[in-house]
Residue, then its C-alpha position, 0 to 999 in steps of 0.5 A: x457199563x456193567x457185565x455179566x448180564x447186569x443192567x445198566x443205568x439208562x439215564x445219560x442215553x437219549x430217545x429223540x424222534x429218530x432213534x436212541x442215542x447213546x453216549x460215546x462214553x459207554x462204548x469206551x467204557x466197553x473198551x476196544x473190543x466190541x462189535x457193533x453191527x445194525x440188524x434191522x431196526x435194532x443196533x446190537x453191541x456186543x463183545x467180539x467174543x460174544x460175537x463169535x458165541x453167537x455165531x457158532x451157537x447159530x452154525x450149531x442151529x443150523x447144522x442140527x436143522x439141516x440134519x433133522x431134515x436129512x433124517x426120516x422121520x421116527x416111528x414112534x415105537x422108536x422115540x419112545x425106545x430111545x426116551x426110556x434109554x435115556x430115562x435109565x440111563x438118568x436113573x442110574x447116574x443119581 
């Protein structure tokens, strides 16, 4: 199967009434490091490095969520102070 995001010919893969079928020869295709998990009515097969992306990139989602909430809200004077720091900052890198 091909990487890097490119699609891959669907032709050998089967649908039948209980699901897609896939055949072995893709995942040994893949090699020997590939996860493969259920989530819900979906199979995801990934590589173990994508895995382990995936899962510090949702640590990341989670640990930014928590401390948005942990913080008080801004007043607005104060984003739009921090918009225009940046903004400036933006200018003078150009």
């Amino acid at each position: 199967m091909p990487g890097n995001g490119a699609h891959a010919n669907m032709s050998g893969a089967q649908y039948t009434k209980n699901g897609l079928l896939i055949p072995a020869e893709w995942l040994k295709k893949m090699g020997d490091d590939i996860n493969v998990q259920r989530a819900g009515a979906v199979v995801i097969i990934e590589s173990k490095q994508r895995l382990a992306a995936r899962k510090q990139l949702g640590k990341l989602v989670r640990d930014l969520r928590r401390a948005a909430r942990e913080l008080s809200p801004l007043e607005d004077k104060k984003v739009s102070a921090l918009v225009d720091e940046v903004r400036q900052a933006r200018a003078g890198h150009r």
